[in-house]
ROSE-4610 file (N, C-alpha, C; in Angstrom, 1 decimal, always signed):
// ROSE-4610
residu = [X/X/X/X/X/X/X/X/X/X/X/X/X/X/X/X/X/X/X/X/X/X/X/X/X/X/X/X/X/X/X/X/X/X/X/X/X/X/X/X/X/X/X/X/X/X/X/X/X/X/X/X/X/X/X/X/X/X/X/X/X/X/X/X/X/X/X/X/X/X/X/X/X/X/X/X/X/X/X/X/X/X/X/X/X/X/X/X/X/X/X/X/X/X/X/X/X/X/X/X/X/X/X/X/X/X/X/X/X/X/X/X/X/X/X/X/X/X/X/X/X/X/X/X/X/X/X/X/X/X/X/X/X/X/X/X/X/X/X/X/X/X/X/X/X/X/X/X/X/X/X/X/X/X/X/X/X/X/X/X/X/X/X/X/X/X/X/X/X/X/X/X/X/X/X/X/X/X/X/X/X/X/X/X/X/X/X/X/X/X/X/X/X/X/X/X/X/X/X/X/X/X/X/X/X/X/X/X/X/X/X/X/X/X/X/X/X/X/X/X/X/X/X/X/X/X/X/X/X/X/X/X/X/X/X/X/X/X/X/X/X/X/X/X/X/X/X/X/X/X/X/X/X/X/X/X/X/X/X/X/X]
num = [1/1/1/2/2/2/3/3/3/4/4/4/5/5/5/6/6/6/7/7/7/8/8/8/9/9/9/10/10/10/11/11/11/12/12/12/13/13/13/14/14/14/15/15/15/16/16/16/17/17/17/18/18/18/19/19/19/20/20/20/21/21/21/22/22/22/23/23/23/24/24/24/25/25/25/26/26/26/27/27/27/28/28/28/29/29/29/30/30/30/31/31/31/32/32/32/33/33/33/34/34/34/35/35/35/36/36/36/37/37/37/38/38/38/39/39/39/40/40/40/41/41/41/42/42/42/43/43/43/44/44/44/45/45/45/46/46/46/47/47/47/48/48/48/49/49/49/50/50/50/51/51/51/52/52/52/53/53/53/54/54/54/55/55/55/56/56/56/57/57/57/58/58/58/59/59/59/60/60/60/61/61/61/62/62/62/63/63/63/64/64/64/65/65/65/66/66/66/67/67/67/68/68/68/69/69/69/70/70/70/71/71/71/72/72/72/73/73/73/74/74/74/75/75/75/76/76/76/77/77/77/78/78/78/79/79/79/80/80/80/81/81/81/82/82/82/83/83/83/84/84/84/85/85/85/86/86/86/87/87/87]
x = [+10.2/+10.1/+10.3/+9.4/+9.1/+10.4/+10.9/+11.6/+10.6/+10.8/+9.6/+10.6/+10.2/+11.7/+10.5/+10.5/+9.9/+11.3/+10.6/+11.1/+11.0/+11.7/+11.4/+12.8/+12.6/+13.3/+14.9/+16.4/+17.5/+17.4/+16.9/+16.9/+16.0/+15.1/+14.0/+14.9/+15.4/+16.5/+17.8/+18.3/+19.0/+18.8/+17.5/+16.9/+16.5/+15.9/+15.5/+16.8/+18.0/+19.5/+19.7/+19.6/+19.9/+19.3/+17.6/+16.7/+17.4/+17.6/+17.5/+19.3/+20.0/+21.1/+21.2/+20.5/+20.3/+20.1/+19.0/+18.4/+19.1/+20.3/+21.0/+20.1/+19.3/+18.7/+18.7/+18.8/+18.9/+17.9/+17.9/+16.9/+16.0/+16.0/+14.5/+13.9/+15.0/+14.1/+13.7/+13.8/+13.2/+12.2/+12.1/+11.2/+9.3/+10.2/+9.1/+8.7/+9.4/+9.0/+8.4/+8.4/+7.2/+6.0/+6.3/+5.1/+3.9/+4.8/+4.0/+3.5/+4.1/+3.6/+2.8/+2.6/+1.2/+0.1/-1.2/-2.2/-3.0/-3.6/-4.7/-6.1/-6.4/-7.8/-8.9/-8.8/-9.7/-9.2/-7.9/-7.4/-7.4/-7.4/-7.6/-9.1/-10.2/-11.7/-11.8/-11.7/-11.9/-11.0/-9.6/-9.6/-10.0/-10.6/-11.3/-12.8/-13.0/-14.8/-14.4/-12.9/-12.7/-13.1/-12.1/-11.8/-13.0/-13.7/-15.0/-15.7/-15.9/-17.0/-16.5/-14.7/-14.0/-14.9/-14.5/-14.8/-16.3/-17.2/-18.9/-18.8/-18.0/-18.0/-17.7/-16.6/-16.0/-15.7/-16.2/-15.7/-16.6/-17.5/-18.6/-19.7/-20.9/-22.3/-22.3/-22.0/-23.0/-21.9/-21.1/-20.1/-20.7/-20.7/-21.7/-20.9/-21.6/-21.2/-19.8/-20.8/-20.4/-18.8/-18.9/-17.8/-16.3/-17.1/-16.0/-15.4/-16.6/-15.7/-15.1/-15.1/-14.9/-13.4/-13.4/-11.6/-10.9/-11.7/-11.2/-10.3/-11.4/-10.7/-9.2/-9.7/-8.8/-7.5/-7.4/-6.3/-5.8/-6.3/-5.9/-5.3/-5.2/-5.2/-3.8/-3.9/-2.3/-1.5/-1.5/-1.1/-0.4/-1.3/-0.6/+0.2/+0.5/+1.3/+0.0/-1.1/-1.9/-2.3/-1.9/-1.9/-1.1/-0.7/+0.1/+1.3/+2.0/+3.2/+3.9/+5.1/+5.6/+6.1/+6.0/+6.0/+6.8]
y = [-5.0/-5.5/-7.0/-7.8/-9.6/-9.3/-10.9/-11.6/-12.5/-12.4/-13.3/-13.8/-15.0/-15.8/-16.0/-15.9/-16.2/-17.0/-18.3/-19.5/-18.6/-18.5/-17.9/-18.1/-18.3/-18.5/-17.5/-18.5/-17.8/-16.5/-16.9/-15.8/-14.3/-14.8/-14.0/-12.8/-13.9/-13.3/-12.4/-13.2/-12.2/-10.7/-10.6/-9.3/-8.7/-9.2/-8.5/-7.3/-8.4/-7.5/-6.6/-7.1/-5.9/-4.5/-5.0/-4.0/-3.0/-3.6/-2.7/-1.8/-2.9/-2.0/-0.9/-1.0/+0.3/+1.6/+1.1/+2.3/+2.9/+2.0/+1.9/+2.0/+0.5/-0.2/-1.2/-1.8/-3.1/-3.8/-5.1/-6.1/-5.6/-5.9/-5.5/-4.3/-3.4/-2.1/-1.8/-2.5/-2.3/-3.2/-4.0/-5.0/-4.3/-3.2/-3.3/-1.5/-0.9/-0.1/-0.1/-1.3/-2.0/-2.3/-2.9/-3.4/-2.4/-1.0/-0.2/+0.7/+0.5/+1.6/+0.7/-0.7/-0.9/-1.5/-0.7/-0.5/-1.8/-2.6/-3.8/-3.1/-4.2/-4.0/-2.8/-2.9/-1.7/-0.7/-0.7/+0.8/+1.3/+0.3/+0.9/+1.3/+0.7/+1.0/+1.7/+2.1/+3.7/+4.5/+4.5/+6.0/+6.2/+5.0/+5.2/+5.8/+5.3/+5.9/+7.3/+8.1/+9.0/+10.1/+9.0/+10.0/+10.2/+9.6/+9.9/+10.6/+10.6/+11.5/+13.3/+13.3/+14.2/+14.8/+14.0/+14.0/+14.5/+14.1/+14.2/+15.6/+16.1/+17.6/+18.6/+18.7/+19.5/+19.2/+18.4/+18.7/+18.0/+17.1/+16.7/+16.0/+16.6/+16.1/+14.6/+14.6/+13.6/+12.5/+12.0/+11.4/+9.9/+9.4/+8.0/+6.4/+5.6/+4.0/+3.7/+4.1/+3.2/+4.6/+5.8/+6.6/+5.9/+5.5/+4.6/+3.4/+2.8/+1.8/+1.7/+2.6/+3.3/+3.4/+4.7/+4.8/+4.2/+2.7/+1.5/+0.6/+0.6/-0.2/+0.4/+1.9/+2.9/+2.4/+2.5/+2.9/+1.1/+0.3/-0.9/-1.3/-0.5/-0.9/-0.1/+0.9/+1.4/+0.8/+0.1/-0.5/-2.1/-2.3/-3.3/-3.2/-1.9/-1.6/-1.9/-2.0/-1.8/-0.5/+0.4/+1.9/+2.8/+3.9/+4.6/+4.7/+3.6/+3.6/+4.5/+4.9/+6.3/+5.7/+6.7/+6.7/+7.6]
z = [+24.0/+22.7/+22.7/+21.8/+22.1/+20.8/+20.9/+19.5/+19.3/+17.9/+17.0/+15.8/+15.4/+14.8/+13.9/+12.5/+11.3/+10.4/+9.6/+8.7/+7.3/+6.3/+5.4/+4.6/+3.0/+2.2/+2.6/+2.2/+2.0/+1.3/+0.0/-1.0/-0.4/+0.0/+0.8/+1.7/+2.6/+4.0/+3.1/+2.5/+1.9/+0.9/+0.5/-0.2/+1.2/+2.1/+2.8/+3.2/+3.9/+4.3/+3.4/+1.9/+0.8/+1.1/+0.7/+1.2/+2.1/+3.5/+4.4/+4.3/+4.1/+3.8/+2.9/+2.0/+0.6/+1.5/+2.7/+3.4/+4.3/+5.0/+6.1/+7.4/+7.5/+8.3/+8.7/+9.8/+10.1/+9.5/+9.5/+8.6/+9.4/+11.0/+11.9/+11.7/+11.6/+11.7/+10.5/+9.1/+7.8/+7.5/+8.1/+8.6/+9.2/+10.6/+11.1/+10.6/+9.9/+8.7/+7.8/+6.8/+5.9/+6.8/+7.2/+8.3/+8.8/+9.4/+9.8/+9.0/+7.4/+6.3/+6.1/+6.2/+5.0/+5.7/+5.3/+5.9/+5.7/+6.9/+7.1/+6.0/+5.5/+5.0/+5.7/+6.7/+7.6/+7.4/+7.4/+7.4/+6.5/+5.0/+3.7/+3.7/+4.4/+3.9/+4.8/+5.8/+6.2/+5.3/+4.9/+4.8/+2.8/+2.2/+1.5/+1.9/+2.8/+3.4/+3.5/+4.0/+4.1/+3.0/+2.1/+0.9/+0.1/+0.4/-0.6/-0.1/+1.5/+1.7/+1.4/+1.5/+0.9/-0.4/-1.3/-2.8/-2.2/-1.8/-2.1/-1.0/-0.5/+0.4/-0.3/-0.7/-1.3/-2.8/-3.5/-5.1/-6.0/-5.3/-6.4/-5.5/-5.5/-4.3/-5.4/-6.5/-7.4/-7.4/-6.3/-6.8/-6.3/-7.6/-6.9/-6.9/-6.4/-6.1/-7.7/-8.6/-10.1/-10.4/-10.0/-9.8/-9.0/-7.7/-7.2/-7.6/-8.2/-8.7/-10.1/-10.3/-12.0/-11.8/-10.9/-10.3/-9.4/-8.9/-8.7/-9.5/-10.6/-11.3/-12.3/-12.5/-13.1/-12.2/-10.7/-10.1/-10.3/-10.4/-10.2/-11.8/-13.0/-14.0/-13.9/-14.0/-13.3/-12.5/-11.3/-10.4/-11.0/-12.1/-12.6/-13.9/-14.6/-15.6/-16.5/-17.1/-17.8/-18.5/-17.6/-18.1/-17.5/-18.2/-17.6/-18.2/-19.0/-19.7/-20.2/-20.0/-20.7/-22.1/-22.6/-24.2/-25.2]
């Protein structure tokens, strides 16, 4: 395993230690846990290519372009607290 030294804000460094202490993880190893949960651009557009061809196999042949980006935009209006609010 390489050391790789990243410059990055006190306040930063110090949520990070928070972060990982809450979990009882080292900064590195909570570090390279985020890292490995979140998916590169490619990995999101395949396992979207996935999920759709999912969707158009098993639960709807007619599921089309303007569908996807329908519950695109749906999932992204949630994502930013636009919908969804409890009440």
């Amino acid at each position: 395993m390489g050391d790789t030294t990243i410059k990055i804000s006190e306040s930063t460094r110090d949520r990070l230690r928070t972060l990982a202490e809450e979990r009882g993880l080292s900064t590195r190893a909570y570090v390279e846990r985020v890292v490995a949960a979140t998916p590169t651009e490619a990995e999101r557009a395949e396992r979207t290519a996935r999920a759709i061809a999912y969707v158009r196999a098993n639960l709807r042949e007619d599921f089309t372009e303007a569908d996807v980006r329908e519950a695109q935009a749906w999932r992204a209006a949630i994502a930013s607290g636009q919908l969804g609010e409890r009440r």
